[in-house]
C-alpha positions in Angstrom: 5.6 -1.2 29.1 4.3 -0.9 25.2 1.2 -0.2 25.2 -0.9 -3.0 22.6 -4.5 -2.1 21.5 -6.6 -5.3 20.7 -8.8 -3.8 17.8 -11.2 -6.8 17.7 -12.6 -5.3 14.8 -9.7 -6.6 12.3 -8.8 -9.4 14.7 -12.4 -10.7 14.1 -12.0 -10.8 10.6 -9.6 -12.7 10.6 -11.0 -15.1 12.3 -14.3 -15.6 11.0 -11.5 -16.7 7.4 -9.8 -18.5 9.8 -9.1 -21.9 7.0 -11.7 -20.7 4.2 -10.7 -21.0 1.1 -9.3 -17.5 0.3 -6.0 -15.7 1.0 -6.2 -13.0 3.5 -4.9 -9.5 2.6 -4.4 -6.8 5.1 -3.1 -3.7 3.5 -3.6 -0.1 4.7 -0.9 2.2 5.3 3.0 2.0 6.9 2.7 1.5 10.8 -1.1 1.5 10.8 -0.5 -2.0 13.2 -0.8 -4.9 10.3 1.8 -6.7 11.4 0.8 -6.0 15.4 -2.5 -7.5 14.2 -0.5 -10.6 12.8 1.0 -10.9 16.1 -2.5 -10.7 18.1 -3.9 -13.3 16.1 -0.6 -15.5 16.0 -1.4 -15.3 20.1 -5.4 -16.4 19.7 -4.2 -19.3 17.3 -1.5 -20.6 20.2 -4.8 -20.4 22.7 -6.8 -22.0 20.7 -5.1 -25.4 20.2 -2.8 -24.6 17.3 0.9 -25.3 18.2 4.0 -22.3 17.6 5.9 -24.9 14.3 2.3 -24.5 12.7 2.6 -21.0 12.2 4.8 -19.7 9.8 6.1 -16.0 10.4 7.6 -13.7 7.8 8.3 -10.0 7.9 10.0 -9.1 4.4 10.9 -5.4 5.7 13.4 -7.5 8.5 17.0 -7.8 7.4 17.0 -11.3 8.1 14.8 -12.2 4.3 16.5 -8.9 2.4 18.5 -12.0 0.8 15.4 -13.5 -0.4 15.1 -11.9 -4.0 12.7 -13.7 -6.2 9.4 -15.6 -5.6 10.9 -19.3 -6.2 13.2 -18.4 -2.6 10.1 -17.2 -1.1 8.1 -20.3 -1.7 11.0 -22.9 -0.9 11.5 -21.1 2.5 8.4 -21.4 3.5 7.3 -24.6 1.7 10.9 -26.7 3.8 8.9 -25.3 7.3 5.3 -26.8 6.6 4.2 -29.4 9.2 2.6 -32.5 7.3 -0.8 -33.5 8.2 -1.7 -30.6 9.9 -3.0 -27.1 8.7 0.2 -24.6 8.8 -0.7 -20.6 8.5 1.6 -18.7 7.0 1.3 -15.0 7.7 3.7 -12.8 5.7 4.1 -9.1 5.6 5.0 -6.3 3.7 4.9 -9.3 1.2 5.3 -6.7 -2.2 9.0 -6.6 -1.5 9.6 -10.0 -3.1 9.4 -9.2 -7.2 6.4 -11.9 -8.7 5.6 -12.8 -5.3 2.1 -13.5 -6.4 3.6 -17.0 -7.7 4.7 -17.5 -4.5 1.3 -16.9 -2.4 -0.7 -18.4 -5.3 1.7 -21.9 -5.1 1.0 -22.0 -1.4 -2.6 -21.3 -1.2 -3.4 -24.4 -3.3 -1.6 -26.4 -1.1 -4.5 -28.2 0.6 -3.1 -27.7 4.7 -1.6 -23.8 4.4 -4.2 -20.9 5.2 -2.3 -18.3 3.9 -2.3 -14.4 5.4 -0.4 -11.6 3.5 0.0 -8.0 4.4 0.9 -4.7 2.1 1.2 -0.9 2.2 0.3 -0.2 -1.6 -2.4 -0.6 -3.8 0.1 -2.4 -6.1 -0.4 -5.8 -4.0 -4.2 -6.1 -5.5 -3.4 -4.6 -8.8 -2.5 -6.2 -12.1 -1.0 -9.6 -12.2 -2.1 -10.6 -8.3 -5.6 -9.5 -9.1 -5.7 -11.8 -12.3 -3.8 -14.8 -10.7 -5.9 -14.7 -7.5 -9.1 -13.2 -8.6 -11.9 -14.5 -6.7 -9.6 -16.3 -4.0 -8.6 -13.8 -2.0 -10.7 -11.1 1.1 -9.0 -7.9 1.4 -9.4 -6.3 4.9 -8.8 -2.5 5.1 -6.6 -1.5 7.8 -6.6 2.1 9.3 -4.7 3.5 11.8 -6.5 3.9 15.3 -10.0 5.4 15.5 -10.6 7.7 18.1 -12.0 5.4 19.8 -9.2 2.7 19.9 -7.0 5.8 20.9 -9.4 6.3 24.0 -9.0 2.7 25.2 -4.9 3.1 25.6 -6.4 5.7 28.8 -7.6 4.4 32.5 -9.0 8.1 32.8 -12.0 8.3 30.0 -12.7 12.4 30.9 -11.2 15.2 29.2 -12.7 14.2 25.5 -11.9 17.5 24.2 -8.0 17.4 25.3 -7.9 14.2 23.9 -9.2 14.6 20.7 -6.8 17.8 20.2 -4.1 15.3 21.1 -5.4 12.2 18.7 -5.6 15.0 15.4 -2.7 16.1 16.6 -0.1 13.7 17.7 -1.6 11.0 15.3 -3.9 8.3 15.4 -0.6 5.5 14.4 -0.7 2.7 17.7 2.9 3.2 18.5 2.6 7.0 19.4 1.0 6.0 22.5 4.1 4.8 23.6 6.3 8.3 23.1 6.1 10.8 25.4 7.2 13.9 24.6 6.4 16.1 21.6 10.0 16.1 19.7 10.0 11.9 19.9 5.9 12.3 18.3 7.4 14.5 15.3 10.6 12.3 14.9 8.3 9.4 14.5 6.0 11.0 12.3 8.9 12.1 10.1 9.6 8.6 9.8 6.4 7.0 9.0 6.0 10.1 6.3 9.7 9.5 4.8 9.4 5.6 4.2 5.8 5.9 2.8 7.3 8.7 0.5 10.3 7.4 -0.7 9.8 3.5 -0.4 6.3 3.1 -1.7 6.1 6.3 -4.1 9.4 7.5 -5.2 10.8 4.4 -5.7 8.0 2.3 -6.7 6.6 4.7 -9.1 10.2 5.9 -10.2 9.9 9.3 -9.3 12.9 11.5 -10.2 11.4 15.0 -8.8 10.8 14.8 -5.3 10.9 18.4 -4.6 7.6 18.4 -7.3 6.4 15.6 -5.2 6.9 17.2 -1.7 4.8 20.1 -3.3 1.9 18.4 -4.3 1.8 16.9 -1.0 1.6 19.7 0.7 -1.2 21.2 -1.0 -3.4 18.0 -0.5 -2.4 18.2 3.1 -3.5 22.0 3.3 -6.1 21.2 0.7 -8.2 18.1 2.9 -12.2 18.5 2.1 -11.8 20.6 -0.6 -13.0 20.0 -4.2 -10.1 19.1 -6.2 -9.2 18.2 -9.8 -6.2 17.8 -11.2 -6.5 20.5 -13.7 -7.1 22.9 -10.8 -3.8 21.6 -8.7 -1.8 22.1 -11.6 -2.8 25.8 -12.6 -2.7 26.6 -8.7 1.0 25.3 -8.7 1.8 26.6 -12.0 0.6 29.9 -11.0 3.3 29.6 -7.8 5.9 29.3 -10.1 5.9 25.7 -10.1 5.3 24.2 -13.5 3.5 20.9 -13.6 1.5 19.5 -16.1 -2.0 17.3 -15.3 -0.5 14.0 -16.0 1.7 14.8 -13.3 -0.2 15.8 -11.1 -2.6 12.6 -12.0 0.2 10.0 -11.8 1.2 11.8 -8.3 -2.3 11.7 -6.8 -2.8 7.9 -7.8 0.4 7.1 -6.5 -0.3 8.6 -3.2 -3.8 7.2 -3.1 -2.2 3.6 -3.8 0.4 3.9 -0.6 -2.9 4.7 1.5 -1.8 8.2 2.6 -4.8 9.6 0.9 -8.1 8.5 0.4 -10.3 9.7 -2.5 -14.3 10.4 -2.3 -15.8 11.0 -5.7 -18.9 12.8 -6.3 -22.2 11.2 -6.4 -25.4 12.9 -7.6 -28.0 12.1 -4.6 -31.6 12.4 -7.1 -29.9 11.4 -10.2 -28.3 8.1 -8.2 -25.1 8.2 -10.2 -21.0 9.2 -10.0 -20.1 12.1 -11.2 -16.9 12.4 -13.2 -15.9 15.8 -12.1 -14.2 16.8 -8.7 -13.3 14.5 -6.2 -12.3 15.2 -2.2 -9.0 13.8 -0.9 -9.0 12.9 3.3 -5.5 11.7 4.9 -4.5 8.6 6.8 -3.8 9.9 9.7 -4.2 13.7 10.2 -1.1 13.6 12.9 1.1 13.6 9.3 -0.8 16.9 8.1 0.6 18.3 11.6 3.8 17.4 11.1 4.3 18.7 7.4 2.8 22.2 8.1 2.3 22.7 11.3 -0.6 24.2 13.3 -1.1 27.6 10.9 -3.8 27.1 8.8 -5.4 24.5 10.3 -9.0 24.2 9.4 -10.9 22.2 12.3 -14.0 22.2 10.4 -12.5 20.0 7.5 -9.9 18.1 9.9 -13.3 17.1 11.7 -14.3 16.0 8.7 -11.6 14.0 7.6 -12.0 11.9 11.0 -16.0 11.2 10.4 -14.6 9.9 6.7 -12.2 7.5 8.0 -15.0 6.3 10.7 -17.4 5.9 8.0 -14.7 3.8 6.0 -14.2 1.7 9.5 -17.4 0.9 10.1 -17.6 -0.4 6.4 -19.4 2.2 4.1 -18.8 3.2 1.3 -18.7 7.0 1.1 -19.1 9.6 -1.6 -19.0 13.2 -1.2 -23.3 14.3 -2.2 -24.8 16.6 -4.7 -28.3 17.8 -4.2 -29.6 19.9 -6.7 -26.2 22.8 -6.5 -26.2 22.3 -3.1 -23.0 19.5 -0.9 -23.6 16.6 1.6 -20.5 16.0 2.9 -20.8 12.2 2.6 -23.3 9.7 1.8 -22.6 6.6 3.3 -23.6 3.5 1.3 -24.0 0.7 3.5 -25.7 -3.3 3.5 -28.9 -1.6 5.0 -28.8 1.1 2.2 -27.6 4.8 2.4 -27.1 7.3 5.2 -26.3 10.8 4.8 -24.1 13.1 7.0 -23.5 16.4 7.3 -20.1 17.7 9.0 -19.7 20.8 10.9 -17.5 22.2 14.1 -20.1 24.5 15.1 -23.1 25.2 14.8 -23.9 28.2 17.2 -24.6 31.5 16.2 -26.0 34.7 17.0 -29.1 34.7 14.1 -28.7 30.7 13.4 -27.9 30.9 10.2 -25.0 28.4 10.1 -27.3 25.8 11.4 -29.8 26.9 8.5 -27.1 25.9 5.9 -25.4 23.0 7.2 -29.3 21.5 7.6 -30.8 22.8 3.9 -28.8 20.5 1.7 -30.3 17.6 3.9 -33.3 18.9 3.8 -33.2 18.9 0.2 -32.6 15.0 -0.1 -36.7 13.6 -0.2 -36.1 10.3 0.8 -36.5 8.4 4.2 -33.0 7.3 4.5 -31.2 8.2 7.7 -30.0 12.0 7.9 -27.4 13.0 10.4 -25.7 16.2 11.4 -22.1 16.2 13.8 -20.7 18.7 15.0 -18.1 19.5 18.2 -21.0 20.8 20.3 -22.5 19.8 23.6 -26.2 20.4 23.1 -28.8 17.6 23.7 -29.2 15.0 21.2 -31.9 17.1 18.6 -33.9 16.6 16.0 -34.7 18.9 12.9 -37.3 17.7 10.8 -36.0 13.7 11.3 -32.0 15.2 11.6 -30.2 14.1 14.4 -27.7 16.5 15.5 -25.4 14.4 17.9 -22.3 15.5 19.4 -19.2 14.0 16.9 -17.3 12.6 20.1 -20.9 10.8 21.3 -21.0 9.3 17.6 -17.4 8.7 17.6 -17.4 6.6 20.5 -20.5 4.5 19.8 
């Protein structure tokens, strides 16, 4: 049997702009659960009172609407299925597939019964004309795939963290690997959701001609997660491989992949001087399972790869986060929140013979003079400590809360 996870975290969203004024946009990348998420809520609608011809169900990626090619088809097909005199929602994904289907959505939303729901795997759907047509009428809800603690509640047995974890970074944290069983069906999967975000939402949307190039630069980002990067520095690193590329290149490919949600970008922010800095930025994947499947285990550094999954927590639990500057010295990430700013520090270990690893992943925190909240999280099991007003909590305690 499939195994479904409820994540009442997006499902609660929706509901709370359940018939408010606004369209709601779920985007986040390919196979992260959007349109699983439609269904779940399609479910609490039906138990709550609202009959099955009141919603209306669209999934553009389904050969059944590849006929549908401009927005005026879109918005007739839907428009014929409206029930009078009673509030229809209309939930369609992967709705970018439709050219101008901003039209479309923008004709039904002022249609006084429809409570319209869209869904997207690029950045495209809330650029340019959408975001001028619907600007101010519309919530976007960032979708990720599953957090390690979502993973955990697919498992009777809650023991074995560690294994578990190695499995989530691993295998991936995308809902429907949960449902494979072997190692060769994971990778065959994960091959998939890497080939349709590549070729569907960045060769072909951004008209890419040199995939090889592409493929390259992708792979150093993938081996390159948590490290300062500028696009200057990828393209002398590649240029100096023998592979030519000039910064614009490299620019257009780094925004692309940022747009189809397979990256995520954390620009610098100067902690005294309370501003963004122009220069460097750090890059963290989707879904670290894809970093496996491109280049395998060698290489693998657990310190950044932890990391990466305290970035895409912070995202969840709806920060903002920016990689920190104190003086010369790094904070991994200060979290800008509705009750103000936290800062974190990221490490797999901190155990030593002389304790001098501690020493340097504490000093840049210790640095930072205000009272905000300071944390550090690393992989060990060591009672929940204090240095100075640090807390030092196990990453899989925090993780889980």
């Amino acid at each position: 049997m499939q195994k479904t996870i409820e994540r009442p975290e997006y499902i609660n969203q929706l509901i709370n702009f359940r018939e408010k004024q606004l369209i709601k946009v779920v985007t986040g990348i390919r196979r992260c659960g959007k349109s699983t998420l439609f269904d779940l809520y399609c479910s609490y609608l039906m138990q709550n009172g609202v009959s099955e011809n009141q919603i209306i169900r669209l999934n553009l990626e389904d050969p059944d609407y590849h006929d549908i090619k401009d927005y005026m088809q879109l918005y007739q097909l839907i428009k014929q299925q409206l029930v009078p005199d009673h509030m229809n929602y209309i939930l369609i994904d992967e709705v970018q597939n439709v050219p101008e289907f901003q039209k479309a959505v923008d004709g039904l939303f002022i249609i006084k019964n429809c409570d319209v729901y869209i869904t997207g795997s690029n950045a495209f759907l809330l650029s340019g004309e959408l975001a001028t047509l619907l600007s101010g009428r519309y919530v976007e809800i960032k979708m990720l795939p599953l957090s390690f603690k979502e993973y955990l509640s697919a498992f009777d047995d809650k023991t074995d963290l560690i294994i578990k974890y190695q499995n989530y970074i691993q295998n991936g944290s995308f809902p429907y690997i949960l449902n494979l069983n072997s190692r060769q069906e994971i990778r065959s999967y994960l091959e998939g959701v890497y080939t349709s975000v590549v070729l569907k939402d960045i060769v072909a949307r951004c008209r890419i001609s040199d995939v090889s190039m592409l493929d390259s630069v992708i792979r150093y980002m993938f081996d390159n997660i948590g490290n300062l990067c500028s696009s200057t520095k990828i393209s002398n690193t590649m240029t100096s491989a023998g592979r030519k590329i000039s910064v614009h290149t490299i620019e257009t490919y780094l925004t692309a992949l940022v747009d189809s949600f397979i990256l995520y970008k954390a620009n610098r922010y100067d902690v005294k001087g309370k501003q963004h800095l122009a220069t460097g930025a750090k890059y963290y994947l989707s879904d670290i399972g894809l970093r496996y499947y491109l280049l395998g285990t060698k290489r693998a550094d657990f310190g950044h790869i932890l990391e990466n999954i305290v970035y895409l927590e912070l995202l969840r639990r709806g920060f903002e986060v920016h990689v920190g500057k104190v003086n010369q010295a790094e904070v991994d990430f200060i979290a800008i929140g509705s009750q103000g700013e936290e800062y974190y520090q990221v490490a797999y270990t901190v155990i030593d013979a002389d304790g001098s690893t501690l020493e340097r992943e504490l000093s840049p925190l210790d640095a930072i003079r205000d009272h905000n909240p300071k944390y550090l999280l690393t992989m060990d099991f060591t009672p929940l400590t204090s240095h100075n007003g640090i807390k030092q909590i196990n990453v899989l305690d925090w993780l889980l809360r």
